[in-house]
N, C-alpha and C positions, 0 to 999 in steps of 0.2 A: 601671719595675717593679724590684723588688729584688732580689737574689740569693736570698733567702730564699723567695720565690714565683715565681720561675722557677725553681725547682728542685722546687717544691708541683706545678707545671703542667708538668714532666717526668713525675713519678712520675705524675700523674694520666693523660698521655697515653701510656703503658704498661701502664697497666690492660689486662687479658686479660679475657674471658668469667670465668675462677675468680676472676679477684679481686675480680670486680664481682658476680656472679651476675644470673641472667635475670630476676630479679623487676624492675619498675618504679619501685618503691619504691626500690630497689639504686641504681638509675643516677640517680633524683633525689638522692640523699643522698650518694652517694660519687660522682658524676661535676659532677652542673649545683651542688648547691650549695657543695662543695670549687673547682672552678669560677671561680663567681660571688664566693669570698671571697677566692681569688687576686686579684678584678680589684677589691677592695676592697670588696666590700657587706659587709654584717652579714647575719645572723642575723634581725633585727629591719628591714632591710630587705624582707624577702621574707615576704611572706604566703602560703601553704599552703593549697591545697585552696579557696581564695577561688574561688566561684563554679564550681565543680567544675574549671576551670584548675589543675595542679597549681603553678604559682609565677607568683606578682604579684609585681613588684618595686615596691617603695614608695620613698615619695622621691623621686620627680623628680618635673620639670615636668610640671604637670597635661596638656600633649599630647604626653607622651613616653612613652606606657603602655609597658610591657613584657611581655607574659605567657610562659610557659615550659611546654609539652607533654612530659614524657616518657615514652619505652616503653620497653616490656622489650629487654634487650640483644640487639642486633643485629634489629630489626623495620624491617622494611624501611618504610623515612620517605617512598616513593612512594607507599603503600597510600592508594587516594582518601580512607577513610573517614576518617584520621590527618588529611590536609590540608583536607578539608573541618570536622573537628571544629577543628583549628586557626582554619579562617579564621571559622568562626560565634562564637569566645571572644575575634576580633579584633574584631568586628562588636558585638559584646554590650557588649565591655570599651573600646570606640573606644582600642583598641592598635593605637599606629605600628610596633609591633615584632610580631611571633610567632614563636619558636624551638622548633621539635622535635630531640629529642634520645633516643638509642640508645645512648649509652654510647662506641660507634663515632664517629659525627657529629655534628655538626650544621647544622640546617637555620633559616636565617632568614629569615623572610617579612617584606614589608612590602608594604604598597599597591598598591608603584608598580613593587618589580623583585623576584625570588628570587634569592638569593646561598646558594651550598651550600657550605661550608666543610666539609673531609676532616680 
C-alpha cells in the first residue's frame, strides 16, 4: 500500500460520530467505500443496494462473493436481527464473505469461522 492510502486510512480511522453522522447512508459512503477504494476497488467495482445488500463487490472470482451491511454509527453489530439479515444475503447471494459495519468496526463473517476486527 502506498503512502498516499495509508494516510486515506488514518484519516478514515479517526473519523468521530460528527464527522460521520448517524445516518447509514453516512458510514456506507464515508467509511466502507472511502475504505474499499484504499484497498484498490473502484467505484464501479461495487454495486449498490443490489438485492437490497447495501454493497456487492464485483469482479472477482465467481466463488468469491463479497457482500457489505452497514448501520447507522455506532449500532451495535451483536443485534441478532443485523447478523441474521447478514447471514440470509450470504445464503441468497452464495457469498464467502459478509462484512457488517458501524463506522466503529467491523464485522466479517464467513461460513466457516467469525473474525471481528476493532
Amino acid at each position: 500500500m502506498d503512502d498516499k492510502n495509508k494516510e486515506k486510512l488514518r484519516r478514515i480511522a479517526q473519523y468521530s460520530q460528527e464527522d460521520m453522522g448517524n445516518a447509514e447512508e453516512n458510514v456506507k459512503n464515508k467509511f466502507i467505500v472511502k475504505l474499499l477504494e484504499c484497498l484498490d476497488y473502484s467505484e464501479q467495482d461495487m454495486d449498490f443496494e443490489s438485492g437490497r445488500t447495501d454493497i456487492f463487490l464485483k469482479n472477482l472470482p465467481p466463488d468469491c462473493k463479497v457482500i457489505i451491511e452497514t448501520k447507522s454509527y455506532s449500532s451495535n453489530l451483536s443485534n441478532y436481527q443485523f447478523i441474521s439479515q447478514l447471514e440470509d444475503y450470504c445464503r441468497r447471494f452464495a457469498a464467502l464473505i459478509g462484512v457488517l459495519a458501524n463506522g466503529t468496526e467491523l464485522r466479517i463473517y464467513t461460513p466457516y469461522i467469525d473474525i471481528c476486527v476493532n
